[in-house]
Each structure stands twice: as C-alpha cells, then as structure tokens.
TORVO-523633 format. One record per residue: z, y, x of N, C-alpha, C, CB in turn. Coordinates in Angstrom, 3 decimals, padded with zeros to 6 digits, always signed. Glycine has a CB too. Example, Ala and Ser with C-alpha at 12.3 -4.5 7.8 and 13.67 -1.06 7.14 Angstrom:
! residues 2
+007.800/-005.690/+013.190/+007.800/-004.500/+012.300/+007.800/-003.300/+013.200/+009.046/-004.473/+011.308;
+007.080/-002.250/+012.850/+007.140/-001.060/+013.670/+007.870/+000.030/+012.900/+005.725/-000.598/+014.084;
This chain:
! residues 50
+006.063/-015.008/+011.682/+005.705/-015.975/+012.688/+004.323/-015.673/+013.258/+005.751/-017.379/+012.109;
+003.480/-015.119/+012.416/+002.108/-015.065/+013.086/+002.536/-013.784/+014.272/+000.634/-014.611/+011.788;
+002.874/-012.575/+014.158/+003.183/-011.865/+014.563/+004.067/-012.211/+016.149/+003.619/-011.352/+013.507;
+005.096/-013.295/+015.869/+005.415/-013.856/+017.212/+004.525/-014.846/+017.637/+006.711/-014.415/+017.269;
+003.589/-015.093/+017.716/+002.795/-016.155/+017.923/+001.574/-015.483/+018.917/+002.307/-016.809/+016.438;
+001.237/-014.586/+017.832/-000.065/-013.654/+018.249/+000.933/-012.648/+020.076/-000.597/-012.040/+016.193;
+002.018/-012.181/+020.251/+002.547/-011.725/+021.375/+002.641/-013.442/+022.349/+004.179/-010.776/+020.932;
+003.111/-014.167/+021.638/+003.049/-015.018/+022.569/+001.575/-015.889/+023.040/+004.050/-015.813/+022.143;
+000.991/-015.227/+022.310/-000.719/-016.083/+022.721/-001.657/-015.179/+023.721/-001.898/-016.286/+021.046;
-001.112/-013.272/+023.611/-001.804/-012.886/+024.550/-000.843/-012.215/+026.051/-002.746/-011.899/+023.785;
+000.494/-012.591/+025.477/+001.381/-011.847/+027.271/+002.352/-013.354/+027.416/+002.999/-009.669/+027.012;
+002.290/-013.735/+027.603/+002.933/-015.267/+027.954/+003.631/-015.258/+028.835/+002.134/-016.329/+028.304;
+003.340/-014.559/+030.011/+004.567/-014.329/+031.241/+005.078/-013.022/+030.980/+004.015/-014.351/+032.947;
+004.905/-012.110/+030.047/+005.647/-011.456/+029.633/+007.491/-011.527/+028.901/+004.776/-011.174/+029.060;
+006.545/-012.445/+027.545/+007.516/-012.960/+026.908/+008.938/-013.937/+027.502/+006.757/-013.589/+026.099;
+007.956/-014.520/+028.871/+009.010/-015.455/+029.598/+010.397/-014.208/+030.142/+008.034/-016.405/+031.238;
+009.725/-013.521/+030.786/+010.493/-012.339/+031.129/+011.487/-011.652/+030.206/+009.619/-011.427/+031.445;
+010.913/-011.538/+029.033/+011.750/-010.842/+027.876/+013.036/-012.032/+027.506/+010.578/-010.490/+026.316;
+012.250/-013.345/+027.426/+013.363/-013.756/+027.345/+014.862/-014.325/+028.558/+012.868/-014.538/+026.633;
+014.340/-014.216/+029.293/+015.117/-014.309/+030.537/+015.977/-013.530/+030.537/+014.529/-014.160/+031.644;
+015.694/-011.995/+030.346/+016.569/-011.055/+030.134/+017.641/-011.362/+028.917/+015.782/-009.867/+029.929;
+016.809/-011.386/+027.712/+018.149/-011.875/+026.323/+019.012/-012.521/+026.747/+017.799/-012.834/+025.046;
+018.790/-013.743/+027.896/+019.947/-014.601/+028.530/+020.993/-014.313/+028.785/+019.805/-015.029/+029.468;
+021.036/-012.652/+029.608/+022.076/-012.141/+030.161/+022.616/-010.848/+029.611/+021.795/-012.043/+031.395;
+022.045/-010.888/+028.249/+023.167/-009.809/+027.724/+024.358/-010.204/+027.271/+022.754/-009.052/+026.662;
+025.317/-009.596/+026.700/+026.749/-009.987/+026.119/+025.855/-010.157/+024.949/+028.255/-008.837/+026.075;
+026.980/-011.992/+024.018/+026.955/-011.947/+022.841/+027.179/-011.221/+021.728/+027.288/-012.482/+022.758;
+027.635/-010.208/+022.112/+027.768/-009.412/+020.974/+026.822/-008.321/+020.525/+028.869/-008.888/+021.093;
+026.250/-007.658/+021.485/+024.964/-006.993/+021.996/+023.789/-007.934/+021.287/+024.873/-006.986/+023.829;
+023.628/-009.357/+021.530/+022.990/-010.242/+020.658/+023.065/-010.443/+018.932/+023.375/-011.315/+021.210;
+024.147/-010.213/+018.517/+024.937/-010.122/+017.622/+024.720/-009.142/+016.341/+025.947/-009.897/+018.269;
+024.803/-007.821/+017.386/+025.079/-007.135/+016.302/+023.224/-006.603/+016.793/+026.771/-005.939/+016.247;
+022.547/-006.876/+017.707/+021.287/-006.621/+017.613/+020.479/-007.713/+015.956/+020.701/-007.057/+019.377;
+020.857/-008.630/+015.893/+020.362/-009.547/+015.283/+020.750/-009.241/+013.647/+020.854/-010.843/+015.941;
+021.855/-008.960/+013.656/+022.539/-008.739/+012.844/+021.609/-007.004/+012.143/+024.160/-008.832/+013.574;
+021.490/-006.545/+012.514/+020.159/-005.066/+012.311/+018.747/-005.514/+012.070/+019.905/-004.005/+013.890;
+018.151/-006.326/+012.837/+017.348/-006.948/+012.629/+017.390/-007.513/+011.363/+017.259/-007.593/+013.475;
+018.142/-008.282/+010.572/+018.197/-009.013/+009.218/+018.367/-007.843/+008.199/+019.493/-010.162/+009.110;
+019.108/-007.076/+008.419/+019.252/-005.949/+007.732/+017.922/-005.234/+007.610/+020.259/-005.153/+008.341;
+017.316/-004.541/+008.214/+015.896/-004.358/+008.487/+014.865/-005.015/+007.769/+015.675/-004.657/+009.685;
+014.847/-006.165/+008.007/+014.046/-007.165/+007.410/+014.287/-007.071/+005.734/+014.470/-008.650/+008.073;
+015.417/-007.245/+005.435/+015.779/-007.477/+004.199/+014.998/-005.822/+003.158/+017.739/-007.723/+004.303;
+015.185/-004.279/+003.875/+015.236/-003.420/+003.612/+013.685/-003.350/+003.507/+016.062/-002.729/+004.299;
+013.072/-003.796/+004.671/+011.799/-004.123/+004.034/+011.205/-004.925/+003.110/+011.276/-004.341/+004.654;
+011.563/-005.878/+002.707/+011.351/-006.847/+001.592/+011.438/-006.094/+000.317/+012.394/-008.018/+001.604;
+012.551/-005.508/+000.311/+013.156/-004.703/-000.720/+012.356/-003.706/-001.297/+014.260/-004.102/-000.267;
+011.952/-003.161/-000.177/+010.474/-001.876/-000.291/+009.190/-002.442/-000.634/+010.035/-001.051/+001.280;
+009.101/-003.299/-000.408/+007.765/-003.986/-000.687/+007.669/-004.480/-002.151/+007.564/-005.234/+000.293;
+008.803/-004.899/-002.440/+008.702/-005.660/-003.796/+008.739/-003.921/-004.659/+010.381/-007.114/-004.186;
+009.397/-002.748/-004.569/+009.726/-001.910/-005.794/+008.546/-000.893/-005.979/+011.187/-001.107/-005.620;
C-alpha cells in the first residue's frame, strides 16, 4: 500500500489515465493479469521468508 500511495501522491493524472485504460480491457486479460500478479506476490513472500 505505501508503494500505491507514494505513485498516487506524486502522478495523480497519471494514475487517472492508467486507470481509465484497465476499464476497457477484456475481463479476462484482467483476470489472468491479476491472477500472475498473486502468484508473484506469493513467490516473493516465499523468498523472503527462506
């Protein structure tokens, strides 16, 4: 969260933009993007703790 916080505290009409775009992709494109993302996340956790 700090990390999204800190992009959204210094490009603000950026971020509006970025998300405008996410609007109009296909759900699934959302999906299986998000879906990598958790995976990712998790793989890092994983590394961190061993």
């Amino acid at each position: 969260m700090v990390i999204e916080g800190v992009i959204y505290a210094l490009a603000p009409e950026r971020m509006k933009r970025v998300l405008a775009s996410v609007l109009e992709q296909p759900p699934s494109l959302l999906r299986y993007g998000g879906l990598g993302l958790a995976v990712a996340g998790l793989v890092l956790v994983w590394a961190a703790k061993g």
